[in-house]
N, C-alpha and C positions, 0 to 999 in steps of 0.2 A: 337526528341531524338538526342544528340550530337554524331555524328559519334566516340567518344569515349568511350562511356558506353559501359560497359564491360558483360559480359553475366553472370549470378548471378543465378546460381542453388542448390534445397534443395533436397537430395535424392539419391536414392531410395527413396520412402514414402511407395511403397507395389510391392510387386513384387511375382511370383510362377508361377506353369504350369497348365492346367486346360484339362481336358479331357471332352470332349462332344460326346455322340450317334448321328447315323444319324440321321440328319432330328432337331436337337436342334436350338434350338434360346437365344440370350442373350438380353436383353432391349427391349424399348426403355428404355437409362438415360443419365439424364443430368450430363455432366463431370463437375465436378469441377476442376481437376487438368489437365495436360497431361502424358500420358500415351503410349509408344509403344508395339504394338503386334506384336508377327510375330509367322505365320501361319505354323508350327512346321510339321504338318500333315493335309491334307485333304484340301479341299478346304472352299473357304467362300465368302461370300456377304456382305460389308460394308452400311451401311444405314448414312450420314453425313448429317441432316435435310432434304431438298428432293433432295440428290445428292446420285447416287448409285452408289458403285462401284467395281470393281471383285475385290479379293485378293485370287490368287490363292497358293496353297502350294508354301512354302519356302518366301514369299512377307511378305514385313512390314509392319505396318500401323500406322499413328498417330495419335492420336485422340486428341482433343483440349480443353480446355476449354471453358464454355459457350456454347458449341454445345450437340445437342440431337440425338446422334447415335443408331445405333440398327447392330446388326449381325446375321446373318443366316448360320449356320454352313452348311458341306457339306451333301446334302440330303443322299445319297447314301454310306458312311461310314463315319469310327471312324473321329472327329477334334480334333486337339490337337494346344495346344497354349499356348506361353510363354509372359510374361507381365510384366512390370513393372508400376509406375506411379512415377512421379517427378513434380516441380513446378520451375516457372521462374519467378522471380520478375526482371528482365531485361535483353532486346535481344538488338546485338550489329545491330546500324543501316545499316551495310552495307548487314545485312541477310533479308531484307526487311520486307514486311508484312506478318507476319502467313497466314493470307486467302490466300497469292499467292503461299504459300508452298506447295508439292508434299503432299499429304492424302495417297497414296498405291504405295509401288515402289516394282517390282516383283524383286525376287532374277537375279542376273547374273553369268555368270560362274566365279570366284573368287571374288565373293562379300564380303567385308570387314565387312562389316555389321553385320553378322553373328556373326564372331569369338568374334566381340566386345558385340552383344547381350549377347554369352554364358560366357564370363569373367565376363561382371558385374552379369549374377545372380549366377556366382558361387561364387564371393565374397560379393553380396547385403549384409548388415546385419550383417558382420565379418571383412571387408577387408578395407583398410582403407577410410577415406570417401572423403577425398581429390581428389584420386585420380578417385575413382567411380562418384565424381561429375564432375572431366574433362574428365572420360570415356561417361557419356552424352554427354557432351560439343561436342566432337569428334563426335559422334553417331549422334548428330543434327546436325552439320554444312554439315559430307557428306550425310547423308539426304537431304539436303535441296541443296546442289552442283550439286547433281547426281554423285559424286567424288569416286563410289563407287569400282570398277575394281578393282583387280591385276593383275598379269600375269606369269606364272613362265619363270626364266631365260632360252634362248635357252643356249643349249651348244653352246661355243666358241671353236670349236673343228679347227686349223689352217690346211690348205694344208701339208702335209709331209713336201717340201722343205723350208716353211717360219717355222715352226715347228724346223725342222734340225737344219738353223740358226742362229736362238732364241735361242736355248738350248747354240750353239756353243759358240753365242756373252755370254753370262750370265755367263759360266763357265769359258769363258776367264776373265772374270773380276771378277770374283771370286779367281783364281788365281793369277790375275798379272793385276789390275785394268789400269793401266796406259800402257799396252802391243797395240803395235798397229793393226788395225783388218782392212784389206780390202774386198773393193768391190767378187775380187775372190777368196779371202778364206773362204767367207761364200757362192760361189757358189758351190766352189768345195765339201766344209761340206755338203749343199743341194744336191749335186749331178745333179746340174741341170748347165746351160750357165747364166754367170754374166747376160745375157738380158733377159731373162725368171726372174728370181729371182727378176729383177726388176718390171716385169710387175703383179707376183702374192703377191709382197710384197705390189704395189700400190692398188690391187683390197682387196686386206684382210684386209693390217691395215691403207690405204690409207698415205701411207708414204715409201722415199725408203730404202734399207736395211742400207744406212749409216745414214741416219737420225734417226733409229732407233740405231742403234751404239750410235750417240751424243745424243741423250733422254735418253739409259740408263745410259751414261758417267754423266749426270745433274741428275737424279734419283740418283744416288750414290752419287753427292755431295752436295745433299740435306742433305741425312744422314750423312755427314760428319759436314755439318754447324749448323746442328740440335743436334748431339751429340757427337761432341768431339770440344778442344781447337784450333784444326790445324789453321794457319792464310789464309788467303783468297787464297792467293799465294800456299801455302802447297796443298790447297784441289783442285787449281785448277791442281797442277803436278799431282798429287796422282789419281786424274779420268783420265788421258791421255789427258790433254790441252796444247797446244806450249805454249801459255804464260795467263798470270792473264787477260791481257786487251782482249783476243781470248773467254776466258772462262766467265767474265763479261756481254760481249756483247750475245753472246748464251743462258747465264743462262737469261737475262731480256729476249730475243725475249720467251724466254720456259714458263717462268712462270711470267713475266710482272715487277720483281722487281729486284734489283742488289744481287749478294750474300749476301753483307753488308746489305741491309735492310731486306731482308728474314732473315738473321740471329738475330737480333737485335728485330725482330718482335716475333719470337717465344722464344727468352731467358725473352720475355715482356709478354709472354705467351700464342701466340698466335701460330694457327693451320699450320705443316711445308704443302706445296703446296702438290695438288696430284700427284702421280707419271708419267709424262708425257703419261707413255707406257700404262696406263691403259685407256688412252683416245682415242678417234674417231674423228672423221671429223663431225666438227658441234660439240662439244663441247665447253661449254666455255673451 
């Protein structure tokens, strides 16, 4: 198979939720199509020809064609179980062979899986099919990755004195973008010694407080070159630059390309650069 063939899915073909008593069992049958379950409630036992294997509450399973499975619901209470079935008339070669695929992957704490399970069967049957058949697509590849995790955002909650700052820098360029801002006026804003301020503005946003100064001064003349006429010259006085060739050189070392070609790039429609300050150390 040509490492280009592309993944070719029909379906939903049947999908619903099914409630089993303790102590139920479903099969032995033989699949003709594929099919994933995921064990909603209760626990169970997979049976994949003579390969057993646990699927306990909240775990997926996938059942294959051509194979002769069997389940065994959880002895001791209620099982509940959500299912669909779909068909593949071609897998892209770099997802390797079916037999080498995961059969039961247990839930993890922000498992994606899930949210994706309950979309497609709340729109199986109504919602459009395009895109229910790339909600598979999606559903099999981080199956078959383990790519399954989220994690929620920590707060980015700053020290008070980089906090103070940040606020000070942002307002002043808000008011008077080209006004000049030193090392101790944003110590004395922080209320802390210019060398303190430098040591928790390196351990926080791992940059010092004037380099953060010059990232937001290029941050703002992003949006200048991004949405309005101003000439290169104009937007470099208007952020507080000594001169065009000071502000050229800064803007490439920040975001890798000249104002002029940044410009040129997204009036051709393309994406303007992320804003320097929302980056970390070890970003591209």
């Amino acid at each position: 198979m040509k490492a280009s063939t592309p993944l070719q899915i029909t379906g939903p073909t049947g999908h619903g939720l099914a409630n089993y008593p303790p102590g139920a069992t479903f099969g032995p049958r033989r699949m003709r199509d594929w099919e994933f379950v995921w064990v909603v409630e209760g626990d169970a036992e997979f049976r994949e020809e003579d390969r057993v294997h646990v699927a306990p509450e909240g775990s997926i399973v996938l059942c294959r064609p051509g194979v002769t499975d069997f389940f065994r619901w959880d002895p001791d209470r209620r099982t509940r179980h959500a299912y669909f079935h779909f068909e593949m008339k071609s897998i892209p070669a770099d997802w390797g062979r079916p037999q080498q695929w995961p059969v039961v992957v247990e839930r993890m704490e922000g498992d994606v899986l899930v949210p994706l399970f309950q979309h497609l069967l709340t729109w199986a049957g109504r919602g459009d099919a395009e895109m229910l058949r790339q909600t598979i697509g999606t559903m099999l590849r981080i199956f078959i990755t383990g790519q399954r995790a989220t994690f929620d955002l920590p707060a980015d909650v700053p020290p008070d004195p980089v906090d103070r700052a940040i606020a000070h820098l942002h307002k002043t360029l808000e008011t008077d973008p080209a006004a000049a801002i030193v090392l101790d006026d944003l110590a004395d804003v922080a209320c802390v010694t210019p060398e303190h301020l430098c040591r928790v503005f390196k351990k926080t946003l791992d940059l010092s407080p004037m380099e953060c100064v010059r990232l937001a001064r290029l941050d703002r003349a992003v949006v200048l070159l991004s949405r309005s006429n101003c000439s290169i010259g104009q937007v470099a006085e208007m952020c507080g630059f000594a001169s065009q060739f000071h502000f050229a050189r800064r803007f490439k070392e920040a975001f890798g390309d000249t104002p002029t070609q940044t410009r040129s790039r997204i009036r051709a429609g393309g994406i303007p650069p992320l804003p320097r300050l929302l980056r970390r150390s070890g970003s591209p």
